[in-house]
N, C-alpha and C positions, 0 to 999 in steps of 0.2 A: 504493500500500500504506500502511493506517495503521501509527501505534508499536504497536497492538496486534495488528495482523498481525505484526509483525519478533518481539513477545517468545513468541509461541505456543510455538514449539520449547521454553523454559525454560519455559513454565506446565506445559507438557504431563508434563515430570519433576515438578515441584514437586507435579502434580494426581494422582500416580500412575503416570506413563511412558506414556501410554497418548498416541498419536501424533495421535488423532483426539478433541483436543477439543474439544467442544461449543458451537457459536456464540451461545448462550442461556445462558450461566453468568455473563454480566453485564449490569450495569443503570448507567446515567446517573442520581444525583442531582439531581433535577430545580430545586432553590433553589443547587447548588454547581455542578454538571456532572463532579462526581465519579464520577469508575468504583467499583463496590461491586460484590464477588463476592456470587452468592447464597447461598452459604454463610453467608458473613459477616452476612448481609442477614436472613439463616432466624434464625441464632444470638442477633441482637439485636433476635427480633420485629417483623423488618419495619419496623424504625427505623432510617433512615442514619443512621452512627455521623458524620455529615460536620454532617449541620444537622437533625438530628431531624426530619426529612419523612419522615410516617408512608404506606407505601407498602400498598395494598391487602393485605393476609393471609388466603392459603389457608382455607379451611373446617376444617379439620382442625387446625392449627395456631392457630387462634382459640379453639376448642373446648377444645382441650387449656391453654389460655393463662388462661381463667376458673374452669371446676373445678376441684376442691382432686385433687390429685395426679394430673390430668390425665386425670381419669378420668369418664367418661359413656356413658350410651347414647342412639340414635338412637330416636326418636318413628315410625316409621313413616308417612309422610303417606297420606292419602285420595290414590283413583285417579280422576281426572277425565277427561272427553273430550278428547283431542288434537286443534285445529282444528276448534270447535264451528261455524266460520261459514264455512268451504271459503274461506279467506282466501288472497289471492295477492297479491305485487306483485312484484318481480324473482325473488322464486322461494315457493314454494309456503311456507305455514306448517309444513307438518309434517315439510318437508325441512329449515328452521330449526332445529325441534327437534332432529330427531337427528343436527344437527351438533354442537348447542351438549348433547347426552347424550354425544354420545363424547368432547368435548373436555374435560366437566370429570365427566365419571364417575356425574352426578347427574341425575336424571328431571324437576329443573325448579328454578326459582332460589330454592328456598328449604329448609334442612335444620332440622329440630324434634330438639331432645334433651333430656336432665334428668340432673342431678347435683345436686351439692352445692357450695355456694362459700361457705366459711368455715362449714360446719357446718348452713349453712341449705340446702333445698331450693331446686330455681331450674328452670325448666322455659326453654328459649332457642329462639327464632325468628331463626334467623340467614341472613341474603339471601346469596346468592353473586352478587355482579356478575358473575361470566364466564359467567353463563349469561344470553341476551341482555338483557347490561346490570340485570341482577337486576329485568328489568320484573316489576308485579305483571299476571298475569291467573288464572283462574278456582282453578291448581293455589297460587297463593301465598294467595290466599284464604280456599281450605280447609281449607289448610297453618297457619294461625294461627287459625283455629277450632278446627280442631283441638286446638292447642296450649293455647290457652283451655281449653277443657274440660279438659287435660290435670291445668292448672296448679290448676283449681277441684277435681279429683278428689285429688288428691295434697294439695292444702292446699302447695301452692307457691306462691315467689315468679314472676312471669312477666316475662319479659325478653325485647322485640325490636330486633334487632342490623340496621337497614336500610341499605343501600348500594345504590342502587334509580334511574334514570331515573324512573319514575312508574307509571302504569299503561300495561300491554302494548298496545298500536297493534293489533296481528292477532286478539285478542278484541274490539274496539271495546265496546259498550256492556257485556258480560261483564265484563269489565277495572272499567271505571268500579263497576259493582254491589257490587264488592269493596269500594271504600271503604268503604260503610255496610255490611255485611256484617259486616266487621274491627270495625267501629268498636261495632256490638251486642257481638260476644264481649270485647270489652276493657272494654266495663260488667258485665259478667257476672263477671270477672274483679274489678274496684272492688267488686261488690255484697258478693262472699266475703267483702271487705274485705283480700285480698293484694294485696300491692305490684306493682304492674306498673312499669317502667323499662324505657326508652328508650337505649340506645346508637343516637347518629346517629353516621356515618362517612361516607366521603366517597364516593361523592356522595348526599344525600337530597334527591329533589324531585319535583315532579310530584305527581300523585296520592298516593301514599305519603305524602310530607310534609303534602297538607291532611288526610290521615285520620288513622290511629294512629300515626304518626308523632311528632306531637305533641300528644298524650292521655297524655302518661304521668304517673306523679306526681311521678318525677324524672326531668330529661331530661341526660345524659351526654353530649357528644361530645368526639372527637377534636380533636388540635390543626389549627387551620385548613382542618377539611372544610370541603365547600361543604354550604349547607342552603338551602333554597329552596325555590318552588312554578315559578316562569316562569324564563326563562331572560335573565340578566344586559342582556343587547341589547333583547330586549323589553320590561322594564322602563322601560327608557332611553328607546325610542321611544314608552310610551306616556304615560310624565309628561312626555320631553321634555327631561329633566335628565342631567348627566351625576353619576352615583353615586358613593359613597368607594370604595376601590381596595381595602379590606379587606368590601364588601360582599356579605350572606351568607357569611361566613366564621363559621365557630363561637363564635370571641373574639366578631364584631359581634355575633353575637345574645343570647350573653352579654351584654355590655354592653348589651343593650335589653330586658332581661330576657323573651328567648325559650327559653333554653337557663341551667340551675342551674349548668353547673359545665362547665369545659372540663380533662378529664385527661388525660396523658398515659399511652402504652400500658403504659409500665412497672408504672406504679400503680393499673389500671383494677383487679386483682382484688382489692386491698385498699381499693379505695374501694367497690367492687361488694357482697363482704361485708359491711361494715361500715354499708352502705345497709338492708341484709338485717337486720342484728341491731335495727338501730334501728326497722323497717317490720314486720317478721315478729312478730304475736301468738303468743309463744312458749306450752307448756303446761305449766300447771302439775302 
């Protein structure tokens, strides 16, 4: 038995009295190995209050974290074919899917909405990594075309929020087509002349990252996401070299001038705004 099996009986009063609780109300600090209730964890934006290790954040709870009063609406995405290519390998593509539909509530890894942040418009493409691993294939695609259009119809700023493995393995070449797909609507987007911005979070890589990923005008991340195209070990074996220990980490590619600015979540909606007022050709 651990110490946190002996204290349950006292959390159980502490949490409400209720005898049966929940073996998922906490998390391991992963830079401290501190215990954080999710409570606590929700309350301070998904930052341990132990060593500021910014922990993946809910869809809804991001959302509400960038708009001004916590208020937006959801973009509708395009409906796409489910398992365009009768994909298999340990189990069918389109039983994948409506696992990772029932587990996180959403029809595919990526949600579009528009509000206002700091008075300016802002149209947001924001990945959900719990839907498998926020890969991109044909439905994320469309989902930030869309958004494009969305953002050039409105005369908004456009903002994509990627937390993504790369492109989806079960659409094979579908998947990849997105890249250059994304990458036309984000000129389309530049042509208006509105700002398009980049929040990278952890993880960005793979396809994602060589596409629109980093096309933006300004590129925002997180403290010490990973950001990347190949994966750490493979680099290693194909220069040979053994890499610095902060490689692909947002600080590094800040300092090599890949990434403008590394913020932390506290301050992302007032550096977000304040990107807006200086980008957005306001009217006269």
């Amino acid at each position: 038995m651990s110490w946190l099996t002996d204290l349950k009986p006292k959390l159980s009063k502490l949490l409400g009295g209720d005898d049966n609780v929940p073996e998922n109300v906490w998390l391991k600090c992963p830079d401290t190995g501190m215990i954080i209730h999710k409570r606590e964890l929700a309350n301070n934006m998904y930052v341990s209050p132990h060593s500021d290790h910014h922990f993946a954040m809910p869809v809804q709870d991001r959302l509400k974290s960038i708009y001004d009063d916590g208020k937006y609406e959801i973009i509708p995405s395009p409906k796409t074919k489910d398992d365009p290519l009768g994909f298999k390998d340990s189990k069918k593509y389109i039983e994948r899917l409506k696992i990772s539909r029932n587990k996180t509530g959403y029809d595919d890894a990526i949600v579009l909405s528009y509000g206002m942040v700091g008075g300016n418009p802002l149209v947001v493409a924001l990945f959900n990594f719990a839907f498998m691993g926020g890969s991109m294939g044909s439905a994320v695609g469309e989902g930030i075309v869309k958004a494009g259009e969305f953002a050039v119809e409105k005369k908004a700023g456009f903002m994509i929020i990627p937390a993504s493995g790369g492109a989806r393995m079960q659409e094979g070449i579908i998947s990849l087509m997105q890249m250059a797909r994304t990458t036309v609507s984000i000129n389309r987007v530049k042509k208006a002349k509105l700002p398009y911005i980049v929040l990278l979070t952890n993880p960005t890589t793979g396809g994602v990252s060589a596409s629109f990923a980093m096309l933006g005008d300004i590129h925002i991340a997180e403290p010490k996401c990973i950001i990347g195209f190949a994966g750490r070990r493979v680099i290693e074996q194909t220069v040979r070299e053994t890499l610095p220990d902060d490689f692909q980490t947002a600080e590094y590619l800040e300092n090599h001038g890949m990434v403008d600015m590394v913020v932390h979540r506290h301050q992302l909606k007032d550096k977000i705004a304040k990107i807006l007022d200086l980008l957005m050709i306001k009217k006269k």
